[in-house]
C-alpha positions in Angstrom: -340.6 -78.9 -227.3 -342.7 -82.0 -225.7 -343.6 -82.0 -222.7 -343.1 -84.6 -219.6 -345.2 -86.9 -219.1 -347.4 -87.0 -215.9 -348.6 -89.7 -214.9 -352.1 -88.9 -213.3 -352.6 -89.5 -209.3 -355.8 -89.5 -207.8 -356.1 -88.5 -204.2 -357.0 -91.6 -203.0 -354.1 -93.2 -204.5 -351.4 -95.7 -202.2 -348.8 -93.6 -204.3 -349.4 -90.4 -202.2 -346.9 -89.2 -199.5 -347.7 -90.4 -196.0 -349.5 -87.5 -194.3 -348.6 -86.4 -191.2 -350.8 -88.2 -188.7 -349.3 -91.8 -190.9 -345.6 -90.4 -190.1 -346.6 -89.3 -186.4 -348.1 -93.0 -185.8 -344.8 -94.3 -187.6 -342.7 -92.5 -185.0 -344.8 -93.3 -182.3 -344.8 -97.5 -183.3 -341.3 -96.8 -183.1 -340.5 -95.1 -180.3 -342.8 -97.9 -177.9 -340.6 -100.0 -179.7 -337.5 -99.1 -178.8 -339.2 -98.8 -175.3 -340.0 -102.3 -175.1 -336.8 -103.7 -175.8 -334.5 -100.8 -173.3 -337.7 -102.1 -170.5 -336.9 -105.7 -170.9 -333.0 -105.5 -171.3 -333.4 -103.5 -167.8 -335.9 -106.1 -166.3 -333.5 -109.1 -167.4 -330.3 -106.5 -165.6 -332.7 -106.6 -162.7 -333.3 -110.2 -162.8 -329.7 -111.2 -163.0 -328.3 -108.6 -160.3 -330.9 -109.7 -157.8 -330.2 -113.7 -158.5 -326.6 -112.7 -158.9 -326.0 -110.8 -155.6 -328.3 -113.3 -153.4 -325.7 -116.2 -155.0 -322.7 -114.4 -154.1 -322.2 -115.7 -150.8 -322.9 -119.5 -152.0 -320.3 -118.7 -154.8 -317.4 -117.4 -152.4 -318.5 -120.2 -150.0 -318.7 -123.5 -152.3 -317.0 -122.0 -155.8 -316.5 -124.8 -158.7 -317.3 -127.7 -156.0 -320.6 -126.9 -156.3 -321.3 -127.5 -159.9 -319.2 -130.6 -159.6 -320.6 -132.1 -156.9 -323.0 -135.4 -156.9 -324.4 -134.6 -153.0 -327.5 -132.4 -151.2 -327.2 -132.8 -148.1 -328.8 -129.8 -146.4 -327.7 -131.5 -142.6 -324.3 -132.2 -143.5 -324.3 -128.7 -145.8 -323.2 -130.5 -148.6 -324.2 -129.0 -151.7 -323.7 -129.9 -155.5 -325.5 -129.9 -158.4 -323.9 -132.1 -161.0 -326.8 -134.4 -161.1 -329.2 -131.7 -161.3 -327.6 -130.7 -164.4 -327.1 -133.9 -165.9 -330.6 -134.2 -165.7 -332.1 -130.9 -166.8 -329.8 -131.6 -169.9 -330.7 -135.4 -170.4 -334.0 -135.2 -170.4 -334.9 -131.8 -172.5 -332.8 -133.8 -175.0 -334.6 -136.8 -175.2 -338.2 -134.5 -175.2 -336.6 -132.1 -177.9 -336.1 -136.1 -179.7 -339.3 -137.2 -179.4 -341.5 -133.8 -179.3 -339.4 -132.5 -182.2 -340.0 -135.3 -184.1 -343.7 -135.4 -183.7 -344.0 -131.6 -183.9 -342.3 -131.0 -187.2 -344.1 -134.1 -188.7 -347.3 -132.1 -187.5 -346.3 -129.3 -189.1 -345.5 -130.7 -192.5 -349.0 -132.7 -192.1 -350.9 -129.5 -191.4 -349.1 -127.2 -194.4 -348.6 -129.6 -197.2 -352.0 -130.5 -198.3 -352.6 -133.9 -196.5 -355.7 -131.9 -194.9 -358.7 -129.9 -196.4 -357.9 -126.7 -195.2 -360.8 -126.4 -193.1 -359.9 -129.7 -191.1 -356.1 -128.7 -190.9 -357.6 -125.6 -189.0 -359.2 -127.6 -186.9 -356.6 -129.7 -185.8 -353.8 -126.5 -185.8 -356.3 -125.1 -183.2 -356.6 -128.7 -181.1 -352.5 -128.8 -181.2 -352.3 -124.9 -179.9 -354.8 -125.9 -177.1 -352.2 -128.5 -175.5 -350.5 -125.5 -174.6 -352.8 -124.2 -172.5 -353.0 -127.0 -170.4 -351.3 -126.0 -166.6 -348.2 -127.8 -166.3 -349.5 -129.6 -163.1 -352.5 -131.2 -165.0 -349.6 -133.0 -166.9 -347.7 -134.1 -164.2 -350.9 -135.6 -162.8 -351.4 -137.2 -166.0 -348.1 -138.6 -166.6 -348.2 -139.9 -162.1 -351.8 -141.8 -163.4 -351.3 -142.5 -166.9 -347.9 -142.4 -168.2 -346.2 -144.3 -165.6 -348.6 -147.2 -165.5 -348.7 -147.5 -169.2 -344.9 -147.8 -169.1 -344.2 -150.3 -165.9 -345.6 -153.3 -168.0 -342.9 -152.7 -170.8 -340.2 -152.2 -168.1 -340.9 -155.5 -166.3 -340.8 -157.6 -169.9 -338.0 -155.7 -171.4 -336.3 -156.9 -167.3 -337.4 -160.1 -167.6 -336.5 -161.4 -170.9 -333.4 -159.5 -171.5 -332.1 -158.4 -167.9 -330.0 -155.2 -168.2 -330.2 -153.1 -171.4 -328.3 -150.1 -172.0 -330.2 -146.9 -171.7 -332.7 -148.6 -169.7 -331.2 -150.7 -166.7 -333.8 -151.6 -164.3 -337.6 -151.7 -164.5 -339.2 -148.7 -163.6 -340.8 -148.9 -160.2 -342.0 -145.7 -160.0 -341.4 -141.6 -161.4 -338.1 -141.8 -163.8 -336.4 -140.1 -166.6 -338.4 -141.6 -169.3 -341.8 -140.9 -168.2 -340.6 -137.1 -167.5 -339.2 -136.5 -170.5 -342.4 -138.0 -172.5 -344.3 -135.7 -171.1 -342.1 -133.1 -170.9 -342.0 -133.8 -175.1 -346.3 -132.7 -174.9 -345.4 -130.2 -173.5 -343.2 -128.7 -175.9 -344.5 -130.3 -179.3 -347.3 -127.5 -179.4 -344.2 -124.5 -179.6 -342.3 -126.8 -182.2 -345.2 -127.5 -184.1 -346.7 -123.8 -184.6 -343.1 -122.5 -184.9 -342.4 -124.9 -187.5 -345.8 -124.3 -189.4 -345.3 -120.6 -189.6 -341.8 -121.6 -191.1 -343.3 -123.8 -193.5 -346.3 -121.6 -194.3 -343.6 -118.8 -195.6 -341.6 -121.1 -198.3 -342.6 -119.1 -201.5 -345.6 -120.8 -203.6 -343.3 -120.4 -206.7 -341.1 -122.6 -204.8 -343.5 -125.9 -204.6 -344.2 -125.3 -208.3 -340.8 -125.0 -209.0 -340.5 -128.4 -207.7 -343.3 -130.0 -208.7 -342.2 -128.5 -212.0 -338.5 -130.4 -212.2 -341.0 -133.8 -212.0 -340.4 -134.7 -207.8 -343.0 -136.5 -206.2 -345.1 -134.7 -203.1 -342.4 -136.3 -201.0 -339.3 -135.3 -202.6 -340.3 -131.9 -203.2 -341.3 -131.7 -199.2 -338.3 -133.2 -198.3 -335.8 -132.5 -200.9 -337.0 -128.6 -201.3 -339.4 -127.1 -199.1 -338.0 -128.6 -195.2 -334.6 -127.1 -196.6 -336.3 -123.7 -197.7 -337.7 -123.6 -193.7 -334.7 -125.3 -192.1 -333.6 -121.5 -190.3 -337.3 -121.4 -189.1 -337.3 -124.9 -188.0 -334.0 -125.0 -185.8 -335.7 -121.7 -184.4 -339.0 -123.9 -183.0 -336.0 -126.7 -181.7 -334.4 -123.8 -179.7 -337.5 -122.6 -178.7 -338.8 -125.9 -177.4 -335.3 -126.5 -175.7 -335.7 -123.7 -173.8 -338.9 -124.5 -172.5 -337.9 -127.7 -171.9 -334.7 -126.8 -169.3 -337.2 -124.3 -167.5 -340.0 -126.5 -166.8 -340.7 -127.3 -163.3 -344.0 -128.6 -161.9 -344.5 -131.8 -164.7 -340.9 -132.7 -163.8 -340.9 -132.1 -159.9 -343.8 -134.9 -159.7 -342.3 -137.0 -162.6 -338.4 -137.6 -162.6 -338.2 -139.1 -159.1 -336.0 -136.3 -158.0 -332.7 -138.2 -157.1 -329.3 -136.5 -157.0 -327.7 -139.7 -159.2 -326.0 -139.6 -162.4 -327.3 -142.2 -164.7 -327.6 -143.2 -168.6 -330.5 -145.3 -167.7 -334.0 -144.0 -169.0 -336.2 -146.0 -166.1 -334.0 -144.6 -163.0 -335.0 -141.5 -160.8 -333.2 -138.2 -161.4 -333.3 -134.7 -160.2 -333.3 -131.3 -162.5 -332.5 -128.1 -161.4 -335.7 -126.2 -161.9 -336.9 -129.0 -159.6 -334.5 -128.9 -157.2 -335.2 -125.0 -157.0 -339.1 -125.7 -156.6 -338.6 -128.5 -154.1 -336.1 -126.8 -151.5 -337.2 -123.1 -151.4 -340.6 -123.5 -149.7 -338.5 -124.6 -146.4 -334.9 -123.1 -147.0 -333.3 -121.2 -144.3 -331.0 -118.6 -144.8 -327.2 -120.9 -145.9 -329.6 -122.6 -147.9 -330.9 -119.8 -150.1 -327.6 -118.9 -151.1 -326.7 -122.1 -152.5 -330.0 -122.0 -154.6 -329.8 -119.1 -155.6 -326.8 -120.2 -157.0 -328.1 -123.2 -158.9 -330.7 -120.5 -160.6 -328.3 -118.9 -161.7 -326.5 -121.8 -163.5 -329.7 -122.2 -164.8 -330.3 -119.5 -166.3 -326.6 -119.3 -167.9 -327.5 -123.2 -169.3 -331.0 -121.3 -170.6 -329.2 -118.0 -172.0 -326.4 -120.2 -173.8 -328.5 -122.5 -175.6 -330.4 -119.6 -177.0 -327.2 -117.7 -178.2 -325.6 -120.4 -179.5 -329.2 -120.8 -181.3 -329.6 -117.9 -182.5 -325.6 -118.0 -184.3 -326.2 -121.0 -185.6 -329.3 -119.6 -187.0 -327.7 -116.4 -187.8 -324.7 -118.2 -189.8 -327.1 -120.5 -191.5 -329.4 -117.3 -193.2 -325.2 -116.2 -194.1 -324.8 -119.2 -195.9 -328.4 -119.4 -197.6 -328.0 -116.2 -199.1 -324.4 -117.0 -200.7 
C-alpha cells in the first residue's frame, strides 16, 4: 500500500501555524480595536448629550421658528438661522464644484502616467502640504488676494451686462464666491489623496485589460478605470463636504457674515460654523442656548450628509458586485 504524500515544510516556512505570541498580538490588535471604536461612539454620546442638553432650553423656547427664521437680533432676542444654513449649504456646494473638480483631475494626473514617478511624488507631497496650512493663513489670503483679484471681474461683468443671475451686484467686499474659492483649497488636498488612493487600487490587469480591447489612454481612464474607483471617489466628495460644512475661521473672515438669503455669488452671507465662532466669545447666558442650538443643527446637517454617503456608497459596492 503507497503511502501519502508529504509535502516537506521547513521551519521557517509562511505555511507554519501562528505561534502563540502571533495569536496573543492578533488578540491584542483586536481587542484595542474594538476599544477604539466603544471610546469614540462614547465620546460622540458625550459630545451630543452635552450640546444636546445646553440646547434644550433654546429648543422649548424658539422650537421650528428658529430654523426658519431669517433674523439675529440678540437686542430684540430674535433668533433664526435660515440664512445661516442656506449658506453653510451653498457654499460647501459650490467648493465641493470647484475643489472636486480640480482634485480628482489631480488625482488622475498624478496616477495615470502623465508624471515620471519621481516628479508625481513630488507634486503628491506639495498637494498634501496645502493641508497643513492653518485655516486663518487662508482667510488672510483670500481678505488680500482673492478678493482683489476678483473685484475687477465684478465691476466689468456690472458694467457691461448690469444684473446677471448667480452674480447680482459687484462685489464690494467679503462674499460667497471668494469664501467658497477658498474654501474649495481647502478641501481639494482631502479629495485629491482620497481619490488617488482610489485610483492607485484599480487592478493593473484592469488597465491592460483596456489597453488590450484597443481604447486610447483617455478612454480607458475615463471609460474603465474612473468607473472601477467611482465608490472611492464619491468617498473623497463626502469627505471634502464634510470638511467643507465645518469650516470656520476662512469663512468667518471671508463670506461677509450677513443673515440674507441670496442666489447671488458676489453678496455677503453668514454660515453657521461662523455664526457659532462669531457670537460665543461675548454671549450671555439666553444667548448660549440658542447657539448651542444652531451646533446642533449643525452637526445633524454634518452626520446626515455622511450617512446618506456612506449608503449611497454602500448601495453602489451592492450593485458593482451583481
Amino acid at each position: 500500500m503507497n503511502k501519502p504524500f508529504v509535502v516537506p515544510v521547513k521551519l521557517d516556512s509562511i505555511c507554519q501555524p501562528p505561534s502563540s505570541m502571533v495569536l496573543l498580538v492578533d488578540r491584542a490588535f483586536r481587542a484595542l480595536a474594538r476599544l477604539g471604536v466603544i471610546v469614540i461612539l462614547v465620546l460622540l454620546a458625550a459630545l451630543v448629550f452635552e450640546i444636546g442638553g445646553k440646547a434644550i432650553p433654546g429648543i422649548q423656547k424658539y422650537g421650528l421658528d428658529f430654523i426658519t427664521g431669517n433674523v439675529w437680533d440678540v437686542n430684540q432676542h430674535k433668533f433664526g438661522i435660515l440664512p445661516a444654513i442656506w449658506g453653510t449649504l451653498y457654499s460647501a456646494l459650490i467648493a465641493l464644484l470647484i475643489g472636486g473638480f480640480f482634485g480628482i483631475s489631480m488625482a488622475i494626473f498624478l496616477t495615470q502616467d502623465f508624471l515620471p514617478p519621481r516628479l508625481a511624488a513630488v507634486f503628491r507631497t506639495i498637494v498634501e502640504l496645502l493641508a497643513a496650512i492653518p485655516s486663518v493663513v487662508y482667510g488672510l489670503w483670500g481678505i488680500y488676494v482673492v478678493i482683489p483679484a476678483i473685484r475687477p471681474l465684478t465691476d466689468w461683468l456690472h458694467h457691461s451686462f448690469g444684473w446677471i443671475p448667480f452674480f447680482g451686484t459687484t462685489l464690494s467686499g467679503p462674499g460667497l464666491l471668494p469664501a467658497a474659492l477658498v474654501l474649495a483649497i481647502m478641501i481639494l488636498p482631502t479629495i485629491a489623496a482620497v481619490s488617488q488612493d482610489a485610483l492607485s487600487a484599480v487592478p493593473l490587469k484592469t488597465k491592460q485589460a483596456a489597453h488590450g480591447m484597443g481604447t486610447t489612454h483617455w478612454e480607458a481612464i475615463l471609460q474603465v478605470i474612473v468607473p472601477a474607483a467611482s465608490t472611492g471617489i464619491f468617498g473623497a466628495l463626502v469627505l471634502g463636504l464634510g470638511r467643507a460644512l465645518g469650516e470656520t475661521m476662512a469663512l468667518a473672515m471671508l463670506i461677509g457674515n450677513s443673515n440674507q438669503i441670496s442666489l447671488s455669488l458676489f453678496s455677503p452671507a453668514n454660515t453657521l460654523a461662523a455664526l457659532l465662532a462669531l457670537n460665543f466669545p461675548e454671549a450671555g447666558p439666553n444667548e448660549i442656548e440658542v447657539l448651542m442650538y444652531a451646533a446642533l443643527i449643525l452637526m445633524l446637517i454634518t452626520l446626515s450628509v455622511n450617512i446618506a454617503g456612506s449608503l449611497i456608497m454602500a448601495y453602489a459596492k451592492r450593485g458593482n458586485k451583481k
